[in-house]
N, C-alpha and C positions, 0 to 999 in steps of 0.2 A: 681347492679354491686358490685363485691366483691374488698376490697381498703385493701394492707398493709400498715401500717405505721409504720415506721421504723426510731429507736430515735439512732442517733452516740453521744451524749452526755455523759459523763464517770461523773461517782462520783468524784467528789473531792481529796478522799483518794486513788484513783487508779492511777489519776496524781500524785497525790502527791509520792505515790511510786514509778513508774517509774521514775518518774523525778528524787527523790535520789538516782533511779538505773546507771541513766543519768552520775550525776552530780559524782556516785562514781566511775565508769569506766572512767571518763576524768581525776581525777586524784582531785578531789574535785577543779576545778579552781573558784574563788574570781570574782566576777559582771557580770559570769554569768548566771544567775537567770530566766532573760525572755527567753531568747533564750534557754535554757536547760528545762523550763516549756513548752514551743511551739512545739519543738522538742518531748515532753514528747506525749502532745496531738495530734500532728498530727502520728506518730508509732499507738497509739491508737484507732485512727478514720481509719487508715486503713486497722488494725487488723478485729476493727468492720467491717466496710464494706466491708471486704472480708468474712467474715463469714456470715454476712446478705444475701450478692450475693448467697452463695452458699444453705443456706436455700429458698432463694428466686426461685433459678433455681429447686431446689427439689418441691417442692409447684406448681409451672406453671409446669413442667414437670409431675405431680399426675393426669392428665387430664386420664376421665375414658372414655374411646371411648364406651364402651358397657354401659353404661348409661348416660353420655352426661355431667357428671356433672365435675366440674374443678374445679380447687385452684382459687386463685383470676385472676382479669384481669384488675389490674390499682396499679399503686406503689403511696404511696405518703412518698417522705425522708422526716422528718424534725428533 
């Protein structure tokens, strides 16, 4: 059986950028910090996981009828 595995964890420095993309479109607001990091990572994790879907639908969708053979046939996210 063929498995993708597919990683929505972002670098460090990519939060970190969005997040002061965040934080300088609100107008730089004081404490807060978590909520505009969270904010930062979840935009991020959906970004990804819209672009994994849509790699993911190309891949299952490569299924070759005239020789039998196919992209993978089991996801695993982590």
């Amino acid at each position: 059986m063929n498995v993708i595995r597919i990683s929505v964890s972002h670098p460090h420095e990519t939060i970190v950028q969005r997040a002061r993309e965040i934080w300088l479109q609100l107008g730089q607001p004081d404490g807060q910090d978590l909520a505009i990091w969270l904010e930062a990572e979840r935009e991020l994790s959906e970004r990804r996981r819209a672009v994994d879907q849509e790699l993911l639908q190309e891949t299952f969708d490569s299924f070759d009828y005239m020789t039998g053979r196919r992209g993978p046939t089991s996801l695993d996210l982590t």
